[in-house]
C-alpha positions in Angstrom: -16.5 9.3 -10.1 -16.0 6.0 -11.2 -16.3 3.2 -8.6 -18.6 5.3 -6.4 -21.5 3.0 -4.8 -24.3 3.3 -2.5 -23.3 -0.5 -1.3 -23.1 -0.5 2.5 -19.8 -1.2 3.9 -18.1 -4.2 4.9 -17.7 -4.1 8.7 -13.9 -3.1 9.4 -13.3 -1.4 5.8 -13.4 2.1 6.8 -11.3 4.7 6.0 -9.6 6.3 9.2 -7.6 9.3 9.8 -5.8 10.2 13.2 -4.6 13.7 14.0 -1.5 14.3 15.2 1.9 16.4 14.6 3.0 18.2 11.6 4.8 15.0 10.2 1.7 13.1 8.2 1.6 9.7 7.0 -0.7 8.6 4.1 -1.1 4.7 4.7 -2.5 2.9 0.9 -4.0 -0.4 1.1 -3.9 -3.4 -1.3 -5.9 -4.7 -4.5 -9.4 -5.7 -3.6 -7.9 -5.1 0.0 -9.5 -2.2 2.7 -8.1 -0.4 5.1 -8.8 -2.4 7.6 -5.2 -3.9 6.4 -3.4 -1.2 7.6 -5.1 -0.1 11.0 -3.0 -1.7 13.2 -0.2 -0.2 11.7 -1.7 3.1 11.6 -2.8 3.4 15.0 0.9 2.6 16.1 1.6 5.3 14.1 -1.1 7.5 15.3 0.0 6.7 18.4 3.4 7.9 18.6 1.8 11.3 17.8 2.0 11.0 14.0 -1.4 12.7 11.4 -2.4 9.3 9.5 -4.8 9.2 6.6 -5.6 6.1 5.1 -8.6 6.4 2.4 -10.9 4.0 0.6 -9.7 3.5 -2.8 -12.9 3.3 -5.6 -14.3 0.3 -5.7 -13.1 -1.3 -2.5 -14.5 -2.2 0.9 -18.2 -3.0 -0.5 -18.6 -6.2 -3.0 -16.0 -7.1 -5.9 -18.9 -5.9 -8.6 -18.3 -2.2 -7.5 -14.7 -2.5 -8.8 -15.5 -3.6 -12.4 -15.9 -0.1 -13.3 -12.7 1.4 -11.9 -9.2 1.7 -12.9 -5.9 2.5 -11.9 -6.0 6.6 -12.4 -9.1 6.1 -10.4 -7.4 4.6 -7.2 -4.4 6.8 -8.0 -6.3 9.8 -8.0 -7.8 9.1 -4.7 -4.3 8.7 -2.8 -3.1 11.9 -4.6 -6.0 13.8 -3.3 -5.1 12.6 0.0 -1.2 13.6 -0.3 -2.1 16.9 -1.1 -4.7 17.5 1.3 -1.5 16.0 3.9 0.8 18.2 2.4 -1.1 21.2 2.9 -2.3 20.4 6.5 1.4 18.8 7.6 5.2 20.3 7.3 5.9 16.8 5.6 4.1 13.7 4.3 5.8 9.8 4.5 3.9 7.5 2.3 3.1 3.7 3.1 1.5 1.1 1.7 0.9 -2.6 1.0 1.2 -4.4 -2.2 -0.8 -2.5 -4.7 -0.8 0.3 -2.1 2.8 0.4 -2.4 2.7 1.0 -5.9 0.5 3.4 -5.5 3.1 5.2 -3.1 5.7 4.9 -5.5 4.0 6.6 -8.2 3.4 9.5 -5.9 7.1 9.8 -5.2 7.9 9.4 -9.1 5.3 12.3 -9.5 5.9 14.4 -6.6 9.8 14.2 -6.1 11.3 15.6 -2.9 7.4 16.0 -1.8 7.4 13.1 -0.4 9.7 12.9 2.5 10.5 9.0 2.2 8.4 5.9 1.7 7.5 2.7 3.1 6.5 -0.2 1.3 5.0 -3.8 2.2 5.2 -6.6 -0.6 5.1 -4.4 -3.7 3.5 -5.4 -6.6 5.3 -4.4 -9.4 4.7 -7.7 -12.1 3.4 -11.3 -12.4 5.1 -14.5 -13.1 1.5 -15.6 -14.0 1.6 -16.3 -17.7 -2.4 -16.3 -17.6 -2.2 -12.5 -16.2 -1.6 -11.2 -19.9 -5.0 -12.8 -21.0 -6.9 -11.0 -17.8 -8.6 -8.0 -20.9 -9.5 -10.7 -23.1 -11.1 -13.0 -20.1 -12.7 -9.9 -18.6 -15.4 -10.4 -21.3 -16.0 -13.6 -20.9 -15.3 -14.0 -17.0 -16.0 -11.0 -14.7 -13.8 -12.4 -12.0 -11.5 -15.4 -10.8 -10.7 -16.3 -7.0 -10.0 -14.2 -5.0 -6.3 -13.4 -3.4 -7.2 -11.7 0.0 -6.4 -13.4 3.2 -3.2 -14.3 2.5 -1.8 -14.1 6.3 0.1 -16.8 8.2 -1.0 -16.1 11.3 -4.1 -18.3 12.8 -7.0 -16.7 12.9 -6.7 -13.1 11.6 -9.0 -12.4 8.7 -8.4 -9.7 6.1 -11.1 -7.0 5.0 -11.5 -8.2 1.4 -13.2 -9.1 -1.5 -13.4 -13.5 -2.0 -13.2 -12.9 -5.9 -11.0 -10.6 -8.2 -12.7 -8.8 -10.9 -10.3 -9.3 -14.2 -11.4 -5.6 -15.8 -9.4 -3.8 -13.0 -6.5 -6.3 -12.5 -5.9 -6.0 -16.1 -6.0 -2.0 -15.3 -3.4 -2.5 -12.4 -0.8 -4.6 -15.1 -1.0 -1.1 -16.3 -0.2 0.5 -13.0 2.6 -1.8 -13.1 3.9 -1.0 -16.4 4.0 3.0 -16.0 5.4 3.1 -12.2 8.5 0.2 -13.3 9.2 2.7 -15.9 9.5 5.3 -13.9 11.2 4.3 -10.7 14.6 5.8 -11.4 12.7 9.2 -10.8 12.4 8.4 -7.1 14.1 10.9 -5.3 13.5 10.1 -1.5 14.8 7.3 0.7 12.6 3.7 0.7 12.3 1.2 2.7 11.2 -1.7 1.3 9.5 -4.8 3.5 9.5 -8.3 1.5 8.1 -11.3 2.9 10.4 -14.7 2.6 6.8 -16.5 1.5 4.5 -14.2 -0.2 1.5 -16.5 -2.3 0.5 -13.5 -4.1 3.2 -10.8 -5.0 6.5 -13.0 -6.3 10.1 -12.0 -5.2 10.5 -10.7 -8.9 8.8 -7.7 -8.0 11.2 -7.1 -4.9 13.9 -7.3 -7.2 12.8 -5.0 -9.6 12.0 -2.5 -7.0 15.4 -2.6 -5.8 16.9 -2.5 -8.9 15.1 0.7 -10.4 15.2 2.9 -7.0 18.7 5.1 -7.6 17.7 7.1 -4.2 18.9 5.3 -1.0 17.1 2.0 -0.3 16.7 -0.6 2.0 15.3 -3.6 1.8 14.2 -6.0 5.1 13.1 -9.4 5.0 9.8 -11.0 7.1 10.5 -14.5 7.9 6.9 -15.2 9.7 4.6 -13.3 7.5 2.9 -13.8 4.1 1.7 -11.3 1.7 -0.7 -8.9 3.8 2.4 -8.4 6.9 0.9 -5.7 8.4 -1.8 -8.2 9.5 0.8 -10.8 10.2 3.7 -12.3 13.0 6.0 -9.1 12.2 3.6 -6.9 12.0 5.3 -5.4 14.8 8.4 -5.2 13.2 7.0 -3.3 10.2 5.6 -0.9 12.7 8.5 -0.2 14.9 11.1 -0.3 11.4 8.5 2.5 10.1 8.6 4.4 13.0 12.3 4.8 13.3 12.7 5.6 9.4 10.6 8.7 10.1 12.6 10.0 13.0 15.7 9.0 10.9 14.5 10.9 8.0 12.1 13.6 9.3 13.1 17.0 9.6 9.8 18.4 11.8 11.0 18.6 15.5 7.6 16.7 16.0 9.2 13.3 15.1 8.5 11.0 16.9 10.4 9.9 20.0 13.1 6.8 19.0 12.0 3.3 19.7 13.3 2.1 22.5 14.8 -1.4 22.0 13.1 -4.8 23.3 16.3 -5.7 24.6 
C-alpha cells in the first residue's frame, strides 16, 4: 500500500479503538495531523459507552517524507475500510472528523448514503483562498514541502501530533479530494452537524459556506468562539464533545444510545 513505512511512531499518534455499544463512531483526523487530535474527543465518546475507531491515515504519524507517496484514494480507502469493518461489528456507524478528516467523512456519506447514520464535522476543508495552492503539482517538483500548518490551537500549551512541514505532492492530491467531494455533496443523505471556528488560520470560512450550501439533508452549523482550526484540541473542545454526543442520541435509533447530557446549569 502506498504510504506504508517502517518509520517508528511519533509518541501520541496512534491509532485507538474503544469498544462499546452497538452504536460505532469512526473518528478521521486532519492533513499531516494524527490521531492524537481526536483522543480526547474519542474517549468522551468512548466513555459514554460508545465503539470508537479512529485509524492512522497512510502516510501520517511518522515524518512528512512518508506522505510524499500517498494520495487521497489512499487515505480514503483507509477510513472506508474502517466504516465497513464498523458497520459490520455495530447496528449503526456516526462519522466524525476534523478538517481533512471531515472531508473524508463526507465522502463516505456521499458514497454510502443512509449507511451512515449522521455526521459530524470540525473545520472542513473543502477549498483554498490561497492563490499559490493551484501551483502546489508544479512546485512539488521543485519543492518537496513548504511550512507546515499543524498546531494551529489557541489554547496555551497544548501541542498537536503533527508533521512541521507539508509535503506539496499530497496537498496537491487533497485539492482533488476537494474537487470530487464539493461536487458531490448534494448526495448527502444523513443529518450534519457542522462545527466552524470564528478564527481558523488554516481552513477559511469559504469552506463553511460551501458546506452548507451543498448539504440538501438537514444541517446545522455551530460556531467556536475560543478555538482555532484543530477545536477538538482547543477551549470548546468540550462543547464539540458534549454537541456530538447529544446528536447521536438525537439521531440514533440503537436503544444503546447514550444517556442525554445533562446540562452544566
Amino acid at each position: 500500500m502506498a504510504g506504508s513505512t517502517d518509520t517508528a511512531l511519533l509518541p501520541g499518534a496512534e491509532p485507538f479503538t474503544f469498544v462499546g455499544g452497538s452504536v460505532g463512531v469512526l473518528l478521521v483526523h486532519g492533513f499531516t495531523g494524527s490521531p492524537g487530535s481526536m483522543r480526547p474527543w474519542g474517549e468522551a465518546l468512548g466513555a459514554a459507552g460508545l465503539t470508537v475507531s479512529c485509524p492512522l491515515l497512510p502516510g501520517h504519524g511518522t515524518r512528512w517524507q512518508d506522505m510524499v507517496p500517498t494520495s487521497w484514494p489512499d487515505w480514503y480507502t483507509t477510513v472506508r475500510g474502517e466504516f465497513l469493518r464498523l458497520r459490520r461489528e455495530c447496528d449503526e456507524v456516526f462519522v466524525m472528523g476534523l478538517s481533512m478528516g471531515a472531508t473524508l467523512t463526507l465522502r463516505l456519506a456521499e458514497e454510502y448514503g443512509a449507511e451512515v447514520t449522521g455526521l459530524v464535522t470540525v473545520n472542513a476543508s473543502l477549498m483554498t483562498e490561497r492563490r499559490q495552492a493551484a501551483l502546489a503539482p508544479l512546485l512539488s517538483w521543485i519543492i518537496p514541502a513548504v511550512p507546515g500548518v499543524a498546531g494551529d490551537v489557541k489554547a496555551k500549551g497544548v501541542p498537536e501530533v503533527g508533521y512541521s512541514r507539508v509535503p506539496l505532492r499530497p496537498f496537491a492530491s487533497l485539492r482533488k479530494l476537494w474537487a470530487v467531494t464539493r461536487a458531490d455533496l448534494g448526495r448527502i443523505v444523513s443529518p450534519v452537524l457542522a462545527y466552524r471556528s470564528v478564527v481558523d488560520h488554516i481552513v477559511e470560512p469559504s469552506s463553511g459556506a460551501l458546506l452548507l450550501a451543498g448539504v440538501r439533508a438537514p444541517i446545522e452549523e455551530r460556531l467556536l468562539p475560543d478555538s482555532w482550526h484543530v477545536a477538538t484540541l482547543d477551549n470548546d473542545k468540550e462543547t464539540i464533545f458534549k454537541g456530538s454526543l447529544e446528536f447521536v442520541r438525537q439521531h440514533s435509533i440503537s436503544t444503546q444510545a447514550p444517556a442525554p447530557v445533562a446540562s452544566d446549569g
